[in-house]
C-alpha positions as CSV (number, residue, x, y, z in Angstrom):
1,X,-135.0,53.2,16.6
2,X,-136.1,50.7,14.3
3,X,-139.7,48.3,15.7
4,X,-140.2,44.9,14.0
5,X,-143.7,43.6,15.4
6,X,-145.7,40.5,14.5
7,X,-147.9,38.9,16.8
8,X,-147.8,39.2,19.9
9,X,-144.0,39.7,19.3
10,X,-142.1,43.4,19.0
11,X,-138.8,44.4,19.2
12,X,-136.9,47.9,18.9
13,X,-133.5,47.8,17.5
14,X,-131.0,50.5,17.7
15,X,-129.4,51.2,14.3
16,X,-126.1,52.8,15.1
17,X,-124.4,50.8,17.1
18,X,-126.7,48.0,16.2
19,X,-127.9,46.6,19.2
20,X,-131.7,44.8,20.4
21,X,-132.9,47.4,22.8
22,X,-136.1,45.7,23.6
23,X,-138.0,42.5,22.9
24,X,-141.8,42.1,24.2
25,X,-144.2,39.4,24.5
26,X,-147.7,40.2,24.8
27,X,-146.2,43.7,26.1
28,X,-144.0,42.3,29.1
29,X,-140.7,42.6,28.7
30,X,-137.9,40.9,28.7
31,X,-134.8,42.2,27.6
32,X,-132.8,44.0,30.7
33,X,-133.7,48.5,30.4
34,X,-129.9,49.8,31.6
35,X,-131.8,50.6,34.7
36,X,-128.6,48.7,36.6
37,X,-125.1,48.9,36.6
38,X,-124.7,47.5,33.1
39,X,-125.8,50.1,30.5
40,X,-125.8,47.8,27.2
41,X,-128.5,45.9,26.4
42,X,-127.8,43.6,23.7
43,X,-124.1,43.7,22.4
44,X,-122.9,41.7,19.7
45,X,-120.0,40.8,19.8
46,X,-117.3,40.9,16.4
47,X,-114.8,40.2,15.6
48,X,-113.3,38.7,18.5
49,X,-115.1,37.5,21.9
50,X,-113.7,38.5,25.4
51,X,-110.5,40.0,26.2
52,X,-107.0,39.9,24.6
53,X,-103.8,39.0,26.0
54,X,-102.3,42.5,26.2
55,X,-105.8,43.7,24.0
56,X,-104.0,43.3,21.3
57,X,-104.0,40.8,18.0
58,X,-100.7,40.6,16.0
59,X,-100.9,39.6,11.7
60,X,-97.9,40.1,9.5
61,X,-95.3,41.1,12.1
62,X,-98.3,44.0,12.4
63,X,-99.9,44.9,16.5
64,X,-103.5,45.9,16.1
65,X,-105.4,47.4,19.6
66,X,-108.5,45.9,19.5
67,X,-110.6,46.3,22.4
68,X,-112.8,43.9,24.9
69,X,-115.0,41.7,22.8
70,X,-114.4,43.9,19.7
71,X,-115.3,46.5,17.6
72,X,-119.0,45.7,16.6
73,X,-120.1,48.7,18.9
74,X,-118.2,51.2,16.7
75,X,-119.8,50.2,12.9
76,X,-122.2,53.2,12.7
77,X,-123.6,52.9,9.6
78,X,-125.8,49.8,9.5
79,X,-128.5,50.1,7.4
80,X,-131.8,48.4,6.0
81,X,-131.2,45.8,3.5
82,X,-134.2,44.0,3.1
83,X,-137.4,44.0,5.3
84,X,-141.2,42.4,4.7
85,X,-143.4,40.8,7.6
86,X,-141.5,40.3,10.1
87,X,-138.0,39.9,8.6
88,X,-135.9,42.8,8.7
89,X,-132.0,42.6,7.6
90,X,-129.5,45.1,8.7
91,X,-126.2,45.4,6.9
92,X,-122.9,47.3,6.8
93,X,-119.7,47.1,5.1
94,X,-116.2,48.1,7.1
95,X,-115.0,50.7,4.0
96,X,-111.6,50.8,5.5
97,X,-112.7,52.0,9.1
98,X,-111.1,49.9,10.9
99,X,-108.1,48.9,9.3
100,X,-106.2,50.6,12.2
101,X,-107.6,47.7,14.8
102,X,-108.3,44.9,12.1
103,X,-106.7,43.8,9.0
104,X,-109.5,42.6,7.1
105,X,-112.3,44.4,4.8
106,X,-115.8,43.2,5.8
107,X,-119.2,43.3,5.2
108,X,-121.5,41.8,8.2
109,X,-125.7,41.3,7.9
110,X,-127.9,40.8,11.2
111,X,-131.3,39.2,10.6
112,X,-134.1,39.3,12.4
113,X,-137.3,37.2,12.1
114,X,-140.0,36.6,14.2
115,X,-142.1,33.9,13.9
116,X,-144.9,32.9,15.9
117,X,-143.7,33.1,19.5
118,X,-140.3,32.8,18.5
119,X,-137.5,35.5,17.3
120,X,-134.6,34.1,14.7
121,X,-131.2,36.0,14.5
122,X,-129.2,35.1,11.8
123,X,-125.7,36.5,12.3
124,X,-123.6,36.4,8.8
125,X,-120.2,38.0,8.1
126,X,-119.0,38.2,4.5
127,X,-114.8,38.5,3.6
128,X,-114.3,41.5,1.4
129,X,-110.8,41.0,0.8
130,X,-109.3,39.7,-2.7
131,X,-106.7,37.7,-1.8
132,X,-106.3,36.6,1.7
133,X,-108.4,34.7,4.5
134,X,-110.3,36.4,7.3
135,X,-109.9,35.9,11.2
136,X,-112.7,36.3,13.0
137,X,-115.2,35.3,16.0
138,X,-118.4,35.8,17.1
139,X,-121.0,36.2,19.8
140,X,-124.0,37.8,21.5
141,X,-124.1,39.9,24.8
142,X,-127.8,39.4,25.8
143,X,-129.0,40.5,28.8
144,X,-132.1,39.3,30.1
145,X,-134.7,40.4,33.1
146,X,-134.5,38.5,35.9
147,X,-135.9,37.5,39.2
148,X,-134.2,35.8,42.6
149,X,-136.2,33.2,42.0
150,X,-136.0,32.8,38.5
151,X,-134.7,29.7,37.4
152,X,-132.0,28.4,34.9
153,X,-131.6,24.9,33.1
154,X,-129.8,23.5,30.7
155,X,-130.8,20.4,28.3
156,X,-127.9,18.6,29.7
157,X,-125.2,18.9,32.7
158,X,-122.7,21.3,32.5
159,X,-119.6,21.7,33.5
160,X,-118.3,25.6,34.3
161,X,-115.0,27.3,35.8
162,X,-115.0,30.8,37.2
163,X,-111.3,30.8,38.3
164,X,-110.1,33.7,36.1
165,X,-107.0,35.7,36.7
166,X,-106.5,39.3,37.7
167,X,-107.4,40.7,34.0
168,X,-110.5,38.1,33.4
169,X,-108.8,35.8,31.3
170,X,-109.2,31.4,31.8
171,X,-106.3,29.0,30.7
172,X,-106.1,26.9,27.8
173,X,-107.9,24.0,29.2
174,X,-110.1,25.3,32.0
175,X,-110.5,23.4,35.4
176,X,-114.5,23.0,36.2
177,X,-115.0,23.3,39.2
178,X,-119.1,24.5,39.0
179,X,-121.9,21.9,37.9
180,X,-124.8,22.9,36.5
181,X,-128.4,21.5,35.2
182,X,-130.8,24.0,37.3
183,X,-130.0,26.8,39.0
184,X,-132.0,29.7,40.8
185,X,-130.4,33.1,40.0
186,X,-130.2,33.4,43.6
187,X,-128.3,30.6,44.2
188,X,-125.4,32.0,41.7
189,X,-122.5,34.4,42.6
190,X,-121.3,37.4,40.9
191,X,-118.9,39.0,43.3
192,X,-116.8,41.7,41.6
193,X,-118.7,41.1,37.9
194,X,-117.1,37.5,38.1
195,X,-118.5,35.0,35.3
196,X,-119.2,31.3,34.9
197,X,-117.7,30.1,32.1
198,X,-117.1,27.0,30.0
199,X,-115.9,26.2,26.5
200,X,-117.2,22.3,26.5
201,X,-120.7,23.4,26.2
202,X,-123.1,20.1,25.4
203,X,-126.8,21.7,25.6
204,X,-129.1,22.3,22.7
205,X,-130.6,24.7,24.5
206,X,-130.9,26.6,27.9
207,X,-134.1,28.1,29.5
208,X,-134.5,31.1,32.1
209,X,-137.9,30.8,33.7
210,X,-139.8,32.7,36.4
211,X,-143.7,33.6,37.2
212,X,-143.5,36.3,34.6
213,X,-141.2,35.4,32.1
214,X,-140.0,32.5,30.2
215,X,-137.6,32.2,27.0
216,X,-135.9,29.1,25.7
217,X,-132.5,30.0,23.4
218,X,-131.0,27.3,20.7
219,X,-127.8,26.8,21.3
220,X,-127.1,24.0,18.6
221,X,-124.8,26.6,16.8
222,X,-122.3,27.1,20.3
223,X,-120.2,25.5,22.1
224,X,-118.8,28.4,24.5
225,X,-121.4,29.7,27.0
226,X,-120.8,32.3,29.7
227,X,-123.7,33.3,32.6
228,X,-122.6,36.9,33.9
229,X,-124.0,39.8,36.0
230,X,-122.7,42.6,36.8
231,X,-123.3,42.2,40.5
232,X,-125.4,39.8,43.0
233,X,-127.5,42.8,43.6
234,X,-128.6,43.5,39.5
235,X,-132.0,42.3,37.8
236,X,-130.4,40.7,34.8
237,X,-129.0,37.7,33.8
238,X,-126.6,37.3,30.7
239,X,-126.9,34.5,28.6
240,X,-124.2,34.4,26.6
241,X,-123.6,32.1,23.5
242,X,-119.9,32.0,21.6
243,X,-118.1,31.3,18.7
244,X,-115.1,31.5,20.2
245,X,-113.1,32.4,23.6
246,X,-111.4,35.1,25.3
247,X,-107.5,34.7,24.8
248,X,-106.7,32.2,27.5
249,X,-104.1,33.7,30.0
250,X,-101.6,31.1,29.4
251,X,-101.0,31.6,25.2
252,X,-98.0,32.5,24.6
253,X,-98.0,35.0,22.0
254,X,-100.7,37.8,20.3
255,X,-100.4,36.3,16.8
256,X,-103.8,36.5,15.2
257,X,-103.3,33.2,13.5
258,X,-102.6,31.1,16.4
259,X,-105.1,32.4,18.7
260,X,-107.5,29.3,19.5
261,X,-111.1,28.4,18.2
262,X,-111.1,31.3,15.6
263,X,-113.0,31.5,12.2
264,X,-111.4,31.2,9.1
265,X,-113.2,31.8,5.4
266,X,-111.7,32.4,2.3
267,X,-111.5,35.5,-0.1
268,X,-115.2,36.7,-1.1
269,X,-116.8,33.5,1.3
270,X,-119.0,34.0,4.4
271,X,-120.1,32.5,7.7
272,X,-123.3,32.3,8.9
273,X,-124.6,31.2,12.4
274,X,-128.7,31.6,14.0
275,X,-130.1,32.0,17.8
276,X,-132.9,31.3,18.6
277,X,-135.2,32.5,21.0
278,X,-138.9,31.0,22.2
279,X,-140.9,33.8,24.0
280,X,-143.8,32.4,26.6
């Protein structure tokens, strides 16, 4: 386990899988302990974001397996690129792992920085391969302690859907049905693991807030956000920011190329996105 502490700040990271096991302010905590039905903390999430139609991506006439929000959990040998006062930079480079469930060579880098009372993750993935463009998507898992009476709220209205089908998946162009500024975690529904979900996301930012915890996230780098729980009966609350969607149920094939809101950079190029977090 790897501790970054400045300030009144600390978090633990897990190395292999990389994953944010715990992140304190002024010793209280506030990232969710596995003590529920959930036993992740943190995911991220690479290189695509919820499920696949058939959980499988096609390139070149090839099928791939790829599993539920991707492979990130499986890179197992992350390692410390650079750290100073507060900054520490994991990295890891694919080395032809995972060519069996992705086509691409990769390298991907996870920064974390804290900075006063607030903790910056910069999330950057780097194309390896020579000659041809890389596919990708991105996202993070986060789940978060919560009360009943916490409260949720968004910079602006939005608008959210949580009329899945059988195997989780939305359609193209979701119907919103659920509007949402403020919210009480009591006052939202989680039956059978269900998810609010919305790919129209117009918030900077989105705030959980309760009489021992607060945290404001950035959200000027999204525009898919997903609330989840495992249950109505958990302590946590997922706040999830996206790069991308799930594939929508109504796509009609598995070609890698067509699948909607993906990430494209050239040979030897990278991508790099930031969340922010403000602890109180």
């Amino acid at each position: 386990m790897y501790t970054l502490k400045k300030g009144d700040v600390t978090l633990e990271v897990n190395l292999n899988p990389l994953e944010i096991r715990s992140l304190k302010i002024k010793d209280v905590e506030m990232c969710y302990q596995q003590d529920g039905a959930w036993k992740k903390n943190w995911p991220f999430l690479f290189p695509v974001v919820g499920r696949l139609k058939e959980d499988k991506i096609t390139y070149e006439n090839k099928d791939y397996k790829m599993p539920r929000h991707g492979f990130f959990r499986d890179i197992k040998n992350f390692a410390v690129e650079y750290e100073s006062d507060g900054i520490v930079t994991f990295s890891a480079k694919s080395n032809g792992a995972f060519k069996d469930v992705y086509p691409f060579e990769f390298e991907v880098k996870n920064q974390i920085e804290i900075n006063g009372n607030e903790v910056i993750l910069s999330y950057e993935v780097i194309n390896l391969e020579e000659e041809k463009e890389m596919i990708f998507t991105m996202g993070h898992h986060p789940a978060f302690i919560s009360k009943k009476s916490g409260v949720i709220t968004f910079e602006k209205e939005e608008q959210f859907t949580k009329k899945a089908d059988a195997s989780g998946l939305f359609p193209i162009k979701p119907t919103y049905e659920e509007k949402i500024k403020q919210v009480k975690i009591s006052d939202l529904s989680f039956d059978n693991g269900d998810c609010y979900f919305t790919q129209d996301l117009n918030s900077s930012w989105v705030t959980y807030e309760d009489d021992e915890r607060k945290l404001k996230m950035s959200l000027e780098d999204y525009d898919v956000f997903l609330l989840w729980s495992a249950s109505n009966d958990e302590d946590f609350i997922c706040l999830e920011p996206w790069l991308g969607i799930a594939d929508p149920y109504d796509k009609k094939n598995t070609n890698f190329e067509e699948k909607p809101r993906m990430i494209k950079i050239k040979s030897n190029d990278s991508y790099t996105c930031e969340l922010k977090l403000e602890l109180n």
